[in-house]
C-alpha positions as CSV (number, residue, x, y, z in Angstrom):
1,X,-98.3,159.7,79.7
2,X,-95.2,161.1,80.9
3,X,-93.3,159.3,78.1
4,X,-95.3,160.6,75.5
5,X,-94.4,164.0,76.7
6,X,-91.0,163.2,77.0
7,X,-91.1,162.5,73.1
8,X,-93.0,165.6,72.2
9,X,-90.2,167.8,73.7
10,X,-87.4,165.7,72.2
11,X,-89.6,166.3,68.9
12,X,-90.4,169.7,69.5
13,X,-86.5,170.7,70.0
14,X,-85.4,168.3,67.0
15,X,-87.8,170.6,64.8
16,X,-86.5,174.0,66.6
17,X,-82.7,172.7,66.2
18,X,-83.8,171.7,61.8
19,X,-85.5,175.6,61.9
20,X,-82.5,177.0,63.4
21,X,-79.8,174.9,61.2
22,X,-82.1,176.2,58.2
23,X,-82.5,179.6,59.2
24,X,-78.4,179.9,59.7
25,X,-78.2,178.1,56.0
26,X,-80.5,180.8,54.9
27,X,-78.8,183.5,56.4
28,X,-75.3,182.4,55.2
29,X,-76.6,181.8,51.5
30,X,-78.3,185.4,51.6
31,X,-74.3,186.9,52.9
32,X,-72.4,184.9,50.3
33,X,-74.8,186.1,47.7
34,X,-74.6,189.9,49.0
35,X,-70.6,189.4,49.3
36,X,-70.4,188.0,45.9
37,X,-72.3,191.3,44.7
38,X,-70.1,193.2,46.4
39,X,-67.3,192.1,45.7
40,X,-68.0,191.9,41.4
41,X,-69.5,195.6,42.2
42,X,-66.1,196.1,43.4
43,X,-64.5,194.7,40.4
44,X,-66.4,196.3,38.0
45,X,-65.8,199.5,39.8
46,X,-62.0,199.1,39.5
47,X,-62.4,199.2,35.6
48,X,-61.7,202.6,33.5
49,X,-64.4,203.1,31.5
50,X,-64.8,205.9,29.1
51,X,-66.7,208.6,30.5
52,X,-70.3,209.0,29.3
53,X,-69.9,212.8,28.5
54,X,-68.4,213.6,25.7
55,X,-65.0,215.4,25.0
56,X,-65.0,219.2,25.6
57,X,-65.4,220.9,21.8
58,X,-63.0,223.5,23.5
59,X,-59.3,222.3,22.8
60,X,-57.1,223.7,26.3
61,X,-54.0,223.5,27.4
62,X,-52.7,219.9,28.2
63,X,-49.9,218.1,29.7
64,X,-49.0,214.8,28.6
65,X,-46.6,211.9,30.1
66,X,-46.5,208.7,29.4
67,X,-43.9,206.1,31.9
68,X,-43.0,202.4,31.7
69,X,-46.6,201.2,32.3
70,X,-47.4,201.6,28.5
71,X,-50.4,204.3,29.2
72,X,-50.4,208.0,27.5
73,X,-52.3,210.4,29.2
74,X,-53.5,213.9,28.8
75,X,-53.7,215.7,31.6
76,X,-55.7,219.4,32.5
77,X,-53.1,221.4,34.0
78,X,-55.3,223.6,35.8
79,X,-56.9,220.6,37.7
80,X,-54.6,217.9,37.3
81,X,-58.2,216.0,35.7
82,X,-57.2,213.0,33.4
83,X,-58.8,213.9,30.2
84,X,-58.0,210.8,28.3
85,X,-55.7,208.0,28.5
86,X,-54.0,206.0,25.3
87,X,-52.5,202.3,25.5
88,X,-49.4,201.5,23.7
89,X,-47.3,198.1,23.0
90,X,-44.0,198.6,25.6
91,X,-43.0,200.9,27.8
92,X,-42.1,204.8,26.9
93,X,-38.6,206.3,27.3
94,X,-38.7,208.8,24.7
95,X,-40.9,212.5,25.3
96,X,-43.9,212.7,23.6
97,X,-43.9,215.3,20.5
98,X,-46.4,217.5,19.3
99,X,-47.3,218.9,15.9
100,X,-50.8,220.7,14.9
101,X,-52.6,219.2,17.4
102,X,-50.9,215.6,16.6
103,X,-49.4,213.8,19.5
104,X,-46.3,211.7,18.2
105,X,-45.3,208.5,20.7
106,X,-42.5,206.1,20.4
107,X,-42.4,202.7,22.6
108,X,-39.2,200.3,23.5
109,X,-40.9,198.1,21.3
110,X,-40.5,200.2,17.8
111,X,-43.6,201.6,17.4
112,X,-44.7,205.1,16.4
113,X,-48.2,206.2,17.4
114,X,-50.0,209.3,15.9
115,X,-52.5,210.4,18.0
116,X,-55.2,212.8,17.9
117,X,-54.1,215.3,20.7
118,X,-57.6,216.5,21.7
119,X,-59.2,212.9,22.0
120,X,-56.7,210.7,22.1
121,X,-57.7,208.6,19.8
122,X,-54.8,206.7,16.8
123,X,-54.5,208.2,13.7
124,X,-51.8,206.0,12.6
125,X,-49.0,204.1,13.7
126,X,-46.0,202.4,12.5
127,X,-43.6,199.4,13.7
128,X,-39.7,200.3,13.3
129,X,-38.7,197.0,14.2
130,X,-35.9,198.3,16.9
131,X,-36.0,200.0,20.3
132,X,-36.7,203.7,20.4
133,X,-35.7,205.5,23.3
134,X,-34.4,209.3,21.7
135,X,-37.0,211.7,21.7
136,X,-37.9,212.1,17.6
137,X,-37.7,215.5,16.3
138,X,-39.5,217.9,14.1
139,X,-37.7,219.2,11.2
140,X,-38.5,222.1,9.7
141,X,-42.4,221.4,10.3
142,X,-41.9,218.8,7.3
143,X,-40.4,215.8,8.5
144,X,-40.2,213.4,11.8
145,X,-37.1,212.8,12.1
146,X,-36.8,209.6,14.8
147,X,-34.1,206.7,16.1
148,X,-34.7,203.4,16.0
149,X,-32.1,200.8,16.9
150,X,-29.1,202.1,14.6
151,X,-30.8,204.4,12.2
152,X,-32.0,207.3,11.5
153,X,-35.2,207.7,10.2
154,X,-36.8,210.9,8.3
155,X,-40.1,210.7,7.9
156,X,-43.3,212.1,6.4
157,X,-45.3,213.4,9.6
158,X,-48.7,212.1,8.0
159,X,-48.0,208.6,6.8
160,X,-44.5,207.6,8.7
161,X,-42.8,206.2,5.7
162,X,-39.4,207.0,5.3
163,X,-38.1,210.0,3.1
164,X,-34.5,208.6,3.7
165,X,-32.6,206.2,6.1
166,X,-29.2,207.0,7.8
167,X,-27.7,203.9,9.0
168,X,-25.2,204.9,11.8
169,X,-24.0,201.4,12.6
170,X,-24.7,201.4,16.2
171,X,-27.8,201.5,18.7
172,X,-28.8,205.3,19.1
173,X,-30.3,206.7,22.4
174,X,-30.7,210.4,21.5
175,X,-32.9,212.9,20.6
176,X,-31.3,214.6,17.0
177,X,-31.6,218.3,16.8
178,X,-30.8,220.8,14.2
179,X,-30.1,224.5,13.6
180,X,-28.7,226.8,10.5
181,X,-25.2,227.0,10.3
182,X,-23.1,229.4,8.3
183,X,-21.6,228.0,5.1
184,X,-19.4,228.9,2.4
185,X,-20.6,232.7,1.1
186,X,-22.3,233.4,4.3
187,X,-25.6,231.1,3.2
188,X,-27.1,229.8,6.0
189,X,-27.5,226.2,5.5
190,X,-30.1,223.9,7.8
191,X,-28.3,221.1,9.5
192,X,-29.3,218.1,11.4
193,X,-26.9,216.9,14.4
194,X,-27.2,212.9,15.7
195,X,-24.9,211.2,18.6
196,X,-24.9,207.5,18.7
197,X,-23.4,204.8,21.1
198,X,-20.6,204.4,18.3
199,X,-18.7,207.5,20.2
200,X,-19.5,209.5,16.8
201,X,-21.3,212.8,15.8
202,X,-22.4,213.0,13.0
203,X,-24.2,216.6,10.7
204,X,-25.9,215.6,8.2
205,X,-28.0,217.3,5.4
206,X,-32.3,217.5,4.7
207,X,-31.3,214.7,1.9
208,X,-29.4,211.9,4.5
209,X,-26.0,213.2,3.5
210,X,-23.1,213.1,6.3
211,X,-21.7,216.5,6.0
212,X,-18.9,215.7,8.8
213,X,-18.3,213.2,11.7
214,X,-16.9,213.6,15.4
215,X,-15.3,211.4,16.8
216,X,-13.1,211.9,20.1
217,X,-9.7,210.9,20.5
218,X,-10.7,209.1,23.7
219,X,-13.2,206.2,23.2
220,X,-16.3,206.4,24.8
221,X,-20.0,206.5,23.7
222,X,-22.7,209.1,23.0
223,X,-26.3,209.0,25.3
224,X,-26.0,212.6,25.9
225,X,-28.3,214.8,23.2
226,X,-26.6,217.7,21.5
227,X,-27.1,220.9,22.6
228,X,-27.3,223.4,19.6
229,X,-27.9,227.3,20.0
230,X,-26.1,228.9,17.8
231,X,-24.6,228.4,14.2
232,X,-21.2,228.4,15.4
233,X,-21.0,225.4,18.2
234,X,-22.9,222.3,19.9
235,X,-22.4,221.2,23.4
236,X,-22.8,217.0,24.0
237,X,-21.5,214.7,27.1
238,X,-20.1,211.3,26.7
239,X,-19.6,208.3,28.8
240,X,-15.8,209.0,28.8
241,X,-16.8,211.7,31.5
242,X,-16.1,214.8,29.1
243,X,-18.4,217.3,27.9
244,X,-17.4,218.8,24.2
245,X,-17.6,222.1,22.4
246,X,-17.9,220.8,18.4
247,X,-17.2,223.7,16.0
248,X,-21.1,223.0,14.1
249,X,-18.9,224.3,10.5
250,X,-16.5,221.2,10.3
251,X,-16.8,219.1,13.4
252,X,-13.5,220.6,15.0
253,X,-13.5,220.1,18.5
254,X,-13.4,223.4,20.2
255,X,-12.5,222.1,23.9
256,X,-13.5,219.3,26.0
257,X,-14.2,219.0,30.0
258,X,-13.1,216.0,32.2
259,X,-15.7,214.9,34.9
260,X,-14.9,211.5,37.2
261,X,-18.4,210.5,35.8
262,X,-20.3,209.6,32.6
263,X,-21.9,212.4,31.6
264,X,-25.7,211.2,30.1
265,X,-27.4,214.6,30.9
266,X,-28.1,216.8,28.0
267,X,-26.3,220.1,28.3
268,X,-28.1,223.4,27.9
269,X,-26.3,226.5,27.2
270,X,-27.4,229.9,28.2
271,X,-25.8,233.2,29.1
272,X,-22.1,231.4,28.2
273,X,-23.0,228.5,31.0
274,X,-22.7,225.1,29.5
275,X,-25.0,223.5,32.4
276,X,-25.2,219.9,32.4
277,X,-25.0,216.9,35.6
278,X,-22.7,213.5,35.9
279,X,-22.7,210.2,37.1
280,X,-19.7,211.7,39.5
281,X,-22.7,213.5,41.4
282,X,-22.1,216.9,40.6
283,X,-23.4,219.5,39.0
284,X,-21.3,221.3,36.2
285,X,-21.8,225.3,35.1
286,X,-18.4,225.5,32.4
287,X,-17.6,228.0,30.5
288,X,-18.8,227.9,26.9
289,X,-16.0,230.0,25.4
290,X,-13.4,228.5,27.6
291,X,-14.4,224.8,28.2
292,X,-13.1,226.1,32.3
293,X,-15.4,225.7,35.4
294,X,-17.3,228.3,36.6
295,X,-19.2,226.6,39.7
296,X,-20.5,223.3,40.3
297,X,-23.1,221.6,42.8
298,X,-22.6,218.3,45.0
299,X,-26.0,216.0,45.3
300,X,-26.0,212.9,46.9
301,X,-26.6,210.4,43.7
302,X,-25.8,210.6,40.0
303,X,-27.7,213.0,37.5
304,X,-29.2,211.9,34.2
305,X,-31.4,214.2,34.5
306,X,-31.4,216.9,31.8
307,X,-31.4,220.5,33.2
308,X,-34.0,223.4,32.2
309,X,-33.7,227.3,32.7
310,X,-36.2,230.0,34.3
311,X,-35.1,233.0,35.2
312,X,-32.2,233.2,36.7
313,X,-32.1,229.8,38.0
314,X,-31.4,225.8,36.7
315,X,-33.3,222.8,37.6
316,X,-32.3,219.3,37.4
317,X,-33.6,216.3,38.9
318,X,-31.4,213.5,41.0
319,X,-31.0,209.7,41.8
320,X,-31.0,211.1,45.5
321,X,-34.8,211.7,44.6
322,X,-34.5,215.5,44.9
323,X,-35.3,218.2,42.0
324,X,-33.4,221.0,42.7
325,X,-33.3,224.8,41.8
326,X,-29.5,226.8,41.5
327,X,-28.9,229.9,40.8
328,X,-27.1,230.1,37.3
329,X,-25.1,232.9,38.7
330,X,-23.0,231.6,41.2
331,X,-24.6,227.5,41.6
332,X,-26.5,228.8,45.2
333,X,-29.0,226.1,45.7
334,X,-32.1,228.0,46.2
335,X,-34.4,225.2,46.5
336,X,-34.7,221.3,46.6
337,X,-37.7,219.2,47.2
338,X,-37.7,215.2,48.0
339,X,-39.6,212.9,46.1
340,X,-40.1,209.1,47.0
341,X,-38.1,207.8,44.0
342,X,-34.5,208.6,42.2
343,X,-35.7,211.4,39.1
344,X,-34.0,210.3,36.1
345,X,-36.9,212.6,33.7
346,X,-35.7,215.5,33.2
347,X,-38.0,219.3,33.8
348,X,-40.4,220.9,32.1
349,X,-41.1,224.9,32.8
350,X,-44.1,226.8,32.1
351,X,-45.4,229.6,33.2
352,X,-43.7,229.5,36.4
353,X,-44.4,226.1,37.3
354,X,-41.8,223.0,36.6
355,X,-42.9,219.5,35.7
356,X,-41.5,216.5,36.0
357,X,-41.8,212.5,36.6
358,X,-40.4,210.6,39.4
359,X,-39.4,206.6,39.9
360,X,-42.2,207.2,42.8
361,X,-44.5,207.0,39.8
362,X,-45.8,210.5,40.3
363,X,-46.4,213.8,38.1
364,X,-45.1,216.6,40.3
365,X,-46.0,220.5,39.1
366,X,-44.3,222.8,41.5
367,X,-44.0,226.7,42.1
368,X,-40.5,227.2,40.1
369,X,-39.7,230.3,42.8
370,X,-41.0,228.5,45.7
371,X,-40.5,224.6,45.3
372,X,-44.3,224.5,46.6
373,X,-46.5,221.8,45.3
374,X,-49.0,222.9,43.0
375,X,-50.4,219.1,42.2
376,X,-49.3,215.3,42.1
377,X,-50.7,212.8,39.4
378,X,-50.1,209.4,40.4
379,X,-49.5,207.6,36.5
380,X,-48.8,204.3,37.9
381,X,-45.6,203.9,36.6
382,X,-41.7,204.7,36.8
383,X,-41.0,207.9,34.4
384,X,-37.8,207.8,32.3
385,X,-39.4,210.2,30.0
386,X,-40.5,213.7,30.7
387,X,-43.9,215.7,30.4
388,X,-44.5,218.4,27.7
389,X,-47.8,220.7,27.8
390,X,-49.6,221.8,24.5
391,X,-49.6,225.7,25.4
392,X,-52.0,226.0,22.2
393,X,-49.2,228.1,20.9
394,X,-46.7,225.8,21.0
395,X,-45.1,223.6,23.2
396,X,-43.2,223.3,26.2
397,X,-40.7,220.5,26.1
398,X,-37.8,219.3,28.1
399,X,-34.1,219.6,26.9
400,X,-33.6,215.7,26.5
401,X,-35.9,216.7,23.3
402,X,-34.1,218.6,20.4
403,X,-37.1,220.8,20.3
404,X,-36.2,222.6,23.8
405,X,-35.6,226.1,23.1
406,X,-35.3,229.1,26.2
């Protein structure tokens, strides 16, 4: 008797220690399985799906920026609320460029996209077949004019095929630009300006003609956009470490100002201040009549950054990860605010607020008096190029684009 009861509890705890082992099984299945839910949940949640609601029939204001991720995106400036987002085939360099409510974007890669500006949706596109890192211009509202590799192209806004070809026979990294100059008999003549890498400048005709060429006596090479604002000269910066004055007329040089840097920022010039920053870390406000130094800044890194006016005050971005705001007057910094990566893009100003990308892969919109920040839009990549906003009556650009007018 006593054995048998022996072998009921050994049975009775054998069936308690199966109930237990299958209970634990159960348990772990029913965790894995809830985990596994979770975790695809999770993943599925991470996607970027197209909002249900459709797009807002009521066209706003919008920035849009664009970095080396390969994403567009339209942005509400009065919320800093994506409103759509647009993939492209290599990274973006060049500032966007809009035209009747068409957004105009060039990648590394070669490629052109035309994009509708409200929904972001292709309209058309085009390959180049070489890099294209110059901001492409508008000219005269009837042709895209844009640099790929070594030429460049004119184009018909609506299709992208060429109207003519200008072969400058070396890689070009600028934005063109063009202005009326005064001719022979006083008619005013349009004219479109190009630097290339070749150390030339070259004006050339609506028809692809080189009217005249630049070229300095000191060799050198052109990444610096000219700066035209009058029909009388253009301001441009080479890698020799001088900044020009080009008679627009005949390509004469007017005078020319030595920097211990290359100079890559594109110059502005306003109120007879040629402002422009150098790889020596400074800061330059020269003379435009003169070519002589009226005041420069010291920062901590070199400046590519491209400068923009408000007021009475500059702002440029550095490599020491600061945008900064001078007074144009005297070169009194007024404000400076860090970001957490060098700014090579260069400003954008609107209605008292200045935009701009950092390498910390961040939008920034701050007060232009104050330096406060307004908003930061995190676009997941490192910025080369700079924002412009659709202001519905225009558009505010940057002055690495020959559009940029103050």
């Amino acid at each position: 008797m006593h054995n048998r009861n022996r072998m009921l509890i050994i049975v009775s705890k054998s069936f308690e220690k199966n109930q237990n082992i299958r209970m634990n099984l159960t348990r772990r299945y029913w965790i894995l399985a809830a985990s596994a839910i979770f975790t695809l949940t999770g993943l599925n949640s991470c996607k970027d799906y197209s909002p249900d609601t459709p797009f807002p029939d009521v066209y706003g204001q919008t920035v849009f920026v664009s970095s080396n991720n390969q994403i567009v995106y339209a942005i509400n400036p009065a919320n800093a609320e994506r409103i759509w987002k647009f993939v492209v085939d290599g990274e973006v360099h060049a500032t966007p460029v809009l035209n009747q409510k068409a957004l105009y974007v060039a990648s590394t890669t070669g490629t052109v996209y035309k994009i509708d500006a409200q929904y972001g949706t292709e309209t058309t596109k085009r390959s180049f077949g070489s890099s294209i890192v110059g901001t492409p211009y508008f000219y005269n509202n009837t042709m895209l004019l844009i640099a790929a590799g070594t030429k460049l192209h004119a184009v018909d806004p609506n299709t992208l095929d060429d109207i003519w070809v200008r072969d400058m026979g070396a890689p070009i990294t600028t934005s063109p630009t063009s202005h009326m100059i005064n001719k022979i008999d006083t008619i005013n003549v349009p004219v479109i300006f190009i630097a290339g890498t070749n150390n030339n400048v070259e004006a050339i005709n609506s028809y692809g003609q080189v009217l005249w060429t630049f070229t300095p006596n000191e060799a050198g090479a052109f990444h610096s956009s000219p700066c035209v604002v009058n029909d009388s000269f253009l301001y441009v910066g080479n890698d020799n470490g001088k900044m020009y004055a080009i008679k627009t007329f005949d390509g004469v040089q007017k005078w020319s100002f030595s920097t211990a840097g290359q100079v890559r920022s594109s110059p502005i010039q306003i109120g007879g201040n040629v402002l422009f920053g150098s790889n020596d870390r400074n800061f330059y406000s020269v003379d435009s009549a003169t070519g002589l130094l009226r005041w420069k800044v010291a920062t901590a890194d070199i400046i590519q950054s491209s400068p923009a006016v408000f007021n009475q005050n500059v702002y440029f971005g550095g490599y020491d990860q600061n945008m900064y705001c001078v007074d144009i007057i005297d070169g009194t910094v007024k404000w400076k605010q860090r970001t957490f990566g060098l700014i090579k893009s260069s400003p954008m100003i609107h209605n008292g607020d200045v935009y701009f990308g950092s390498f910390d892969k961040n939008l920034y919109r701050l007060d232009a008096n104050t330096g406060g920040q307004k908003f930061v839009f995190n676009v997941n990549g490192q910025m080369v190029t700079s924002p412009i906003l659709d202001t519905l009556g225009g558009a505010a650009v940057p002055s690495i684009s020959g559009n940029y007018r103050f």
